[in-house]
C-alpha positions as CSV (number, residue, x, y, z in Angstrom):
1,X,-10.5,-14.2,-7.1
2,X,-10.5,-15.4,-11.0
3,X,-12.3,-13.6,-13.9
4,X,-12.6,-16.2,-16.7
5,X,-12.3,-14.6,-20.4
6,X,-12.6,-17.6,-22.5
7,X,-9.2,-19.4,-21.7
8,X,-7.9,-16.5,-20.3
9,X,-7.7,-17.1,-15.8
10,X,-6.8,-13.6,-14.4
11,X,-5.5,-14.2,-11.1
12,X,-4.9,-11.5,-7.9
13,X,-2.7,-10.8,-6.3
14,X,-3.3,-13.2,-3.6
15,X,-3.5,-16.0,-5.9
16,X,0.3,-14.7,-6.9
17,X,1.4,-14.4,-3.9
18,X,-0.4,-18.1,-3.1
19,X,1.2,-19.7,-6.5
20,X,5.1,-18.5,-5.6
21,X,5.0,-19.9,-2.7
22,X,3.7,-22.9,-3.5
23,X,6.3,-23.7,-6.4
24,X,8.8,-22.6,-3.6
25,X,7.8,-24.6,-1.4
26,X,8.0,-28.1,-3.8
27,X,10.8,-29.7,-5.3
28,X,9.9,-28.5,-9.3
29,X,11.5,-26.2,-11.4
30,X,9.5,-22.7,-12.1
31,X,8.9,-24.6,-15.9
32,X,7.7,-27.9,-14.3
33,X,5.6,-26.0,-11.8
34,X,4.1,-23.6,-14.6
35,X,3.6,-26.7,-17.0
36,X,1.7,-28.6,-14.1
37,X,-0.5,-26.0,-13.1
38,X,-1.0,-24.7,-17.0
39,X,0.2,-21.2,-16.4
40,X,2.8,-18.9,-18.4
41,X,6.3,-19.1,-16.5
42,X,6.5,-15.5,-17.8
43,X,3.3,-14.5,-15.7
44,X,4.5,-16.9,-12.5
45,X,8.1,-14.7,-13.5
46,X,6.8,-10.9,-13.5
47,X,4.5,-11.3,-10.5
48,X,7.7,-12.9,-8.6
49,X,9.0,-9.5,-9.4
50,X,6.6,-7.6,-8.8
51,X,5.7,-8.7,-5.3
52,X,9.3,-8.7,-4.3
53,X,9.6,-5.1,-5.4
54,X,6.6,-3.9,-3.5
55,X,7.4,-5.7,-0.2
56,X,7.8,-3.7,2.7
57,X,11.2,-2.5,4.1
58,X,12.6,-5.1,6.6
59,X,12.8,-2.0,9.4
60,X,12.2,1.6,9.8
61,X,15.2,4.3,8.8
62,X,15.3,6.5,12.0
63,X,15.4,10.5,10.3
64,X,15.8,12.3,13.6
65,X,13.8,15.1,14.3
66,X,14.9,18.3,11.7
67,X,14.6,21.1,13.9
68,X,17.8,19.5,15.5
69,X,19.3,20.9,12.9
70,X,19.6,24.2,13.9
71,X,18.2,26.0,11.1
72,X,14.8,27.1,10.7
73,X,14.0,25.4,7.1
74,X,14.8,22.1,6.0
75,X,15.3,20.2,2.4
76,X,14.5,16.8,1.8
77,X,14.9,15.2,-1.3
78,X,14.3,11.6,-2.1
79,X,15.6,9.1,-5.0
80,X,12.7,7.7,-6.2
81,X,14.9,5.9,-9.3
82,X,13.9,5.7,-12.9
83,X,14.8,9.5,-13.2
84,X,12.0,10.4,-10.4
85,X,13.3,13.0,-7.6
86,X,11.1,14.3,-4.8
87,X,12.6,17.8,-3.6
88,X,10.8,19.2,-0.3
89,X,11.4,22.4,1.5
90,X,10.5,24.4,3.9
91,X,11.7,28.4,4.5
């Protein structure tokens, strides 16, 4: 869906997602592409990015079951990057 602000377009996501794939799909450069369809190579750039970071995982991590383990509590702690860490546990 597109909001028009003046000359402004905002696209979705959708539209994004629609746009990549389209200047992957044909034989321009990103700058051609972004010239012939009048859009920013830096927007056609970051959403690139930004889908690509938010696809989902290409298959499921098995974790096993954690009161294999033995022990009556468990700690989980997950990386989330950028200085973010997740610390669980249970007693």
């Amino acid at each position: 869906m597109r909001e028009s602000t003046g000359r402004r377009i905002r696209r979705g996501r959708d539209e994004w997602q629609r746009l990549i794939a389209e200047q992957a799909d044909s034989d321009l450069t990103q700058a051609a592409f972004c010239a012939a369809r009048g859009i920013s190579i830096g927007s056609l750039q970051n959403w690139k990015r930004r889908l690509a970071s938010n696809a989902p995982a290409e298959s499921w991590l098995e974790l096993g079951t954690l009161a294999e383990r033995g022990a009556s509590g468990w700690d989980i702690e997950l990386d989330l990057g950028d200085g973010v860490c997740l610390r669980l546990r249970r007693c």
